[in-house]
C-alpha positions, 0 to 999 in steps of 0.5 A: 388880079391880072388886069392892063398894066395902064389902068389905074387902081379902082378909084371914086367908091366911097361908103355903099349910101342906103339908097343906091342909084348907079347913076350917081356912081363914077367908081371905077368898074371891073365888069364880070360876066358869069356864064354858068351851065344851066343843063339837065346834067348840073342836075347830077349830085345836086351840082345846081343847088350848090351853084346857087348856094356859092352865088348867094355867098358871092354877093354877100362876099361883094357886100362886104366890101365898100369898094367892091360893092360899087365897083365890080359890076355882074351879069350872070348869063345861062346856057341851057335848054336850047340857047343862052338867057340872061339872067342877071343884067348888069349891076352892082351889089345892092343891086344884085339879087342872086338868080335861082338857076335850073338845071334844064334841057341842053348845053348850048356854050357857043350861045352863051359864049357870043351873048358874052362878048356882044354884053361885054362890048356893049357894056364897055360902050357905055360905061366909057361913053358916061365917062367912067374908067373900067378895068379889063373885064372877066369872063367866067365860064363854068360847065360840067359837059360838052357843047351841044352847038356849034361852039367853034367860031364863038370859041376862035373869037374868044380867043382873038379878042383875048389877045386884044386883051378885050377880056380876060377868060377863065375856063371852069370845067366842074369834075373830071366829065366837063370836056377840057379839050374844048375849054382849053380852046377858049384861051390863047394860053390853051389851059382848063381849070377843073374843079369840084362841085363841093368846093364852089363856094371856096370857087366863088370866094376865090373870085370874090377876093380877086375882083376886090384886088386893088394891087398893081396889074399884073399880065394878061396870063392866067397864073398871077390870079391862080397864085391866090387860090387855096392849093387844092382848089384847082387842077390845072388842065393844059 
């Protein structure tokens, strides 16, 4: 998993109690935002339904594992209608009721891309400020079009804090309509991944096993992850 070299291996999990209270949890924390096309164009072939079938199966998948039960921390944003909406605030797995989303109304990635950032830093903030150590977080973009906002300078903020390490982002485009020469925009390593709305849930696992990682950091580029994906999972745009 490619996370900052200084930082430790997730720590302080032990098994998931009956009564989960976060307060009561000093694990370490890998943050992950989702931040999922919700336009009327997910509609198409059923794309929505699929998501949300690979979004139940990717919480199930945390269950599974004492230590990313506790230890990676979600928030799912939507970019749809007319701007952004949180739809999952920050939490761990028991905590982490799966959203159903819809398909609605326009494509708004710049919206969703600066509510990201802001919920990231802010996150950041206080997890250190309780003093608990955090990996670096991930930021997973997936949509199936073009922006309808002004994505621009979210996308040229993206980039600069993503060589600050901030974050690291992966650009999902879903078929071969999602506009690649926009999500190659949003890293410093100028690469799109495309992959197929049939193959979400193996998308979603993918995930899943690469929050779990616990091996050495690895760089802050894309690759070191990929390497952990089914070969005909992606196609690599760049």
């Amino acid at each position: 998993m490619p996370v900052s070299s200084n930082t430790p291996s997730l720590s302080g999990a032990g098994p998931i109690p009956d009564i989960y209270t976060p307060d009561d949890n000093f694990a370490e924390r890998v943050p992950c935002v989702l931040l999922l096309d919700g336009s009327a164009s997910m509609n198409d072939g059923d794309k929505i339904g699929l998501l949300n079938a690979a979004l139940a199966a990717f919480h199930l998948d945390l269950m599974a594992d004492p230590v990313a039960a506790v230890s990676v921390r979600t928030k799912i944003i939507r970019f749809g209608d007319e701007a952004a909406e949180s739809i999952l605030d920050w939490c761990e797995a028991p905590l982490f009721h799966p959203p159903t989303l819809i398909g609605r109304g326009r494509t708004p990635l710049g919206s969703g891309l600066a509510m990201a950032m802001q919920d990231i830093a802010e996150e950041k903030a206080s997890l250190r400020a309780r003093g608990i150590n955090i990996r670096r977080p991930w930021l997973f973009v997936l949509t199936d079009g073009t922006p309808t906002d002004n994505w621009e300078a979210a996308a040229a903020r993206c980039r600069a804090a993503q060589e600050r390490d901030a974050f690291l982002l992966w650009p999902i485009g879903v078929g071969p309509d999602a506009n690649f020469e926009v999500l190659k925009q949003l890293t410093p390593d100028g690469f799109a991944l495309e992959v197929e709305e049939t193959r979400f849930r193996d998308l979603f696992r993918w995930l899943s096993d690469s929050m779990r990682a616990t091996g050495p950091a690895a760089p802050a580029s894309g690759s070191p992850a990929l390497e952990t994906a089914p070969d005909d999972l992606f196609i690599v745009r760049d």
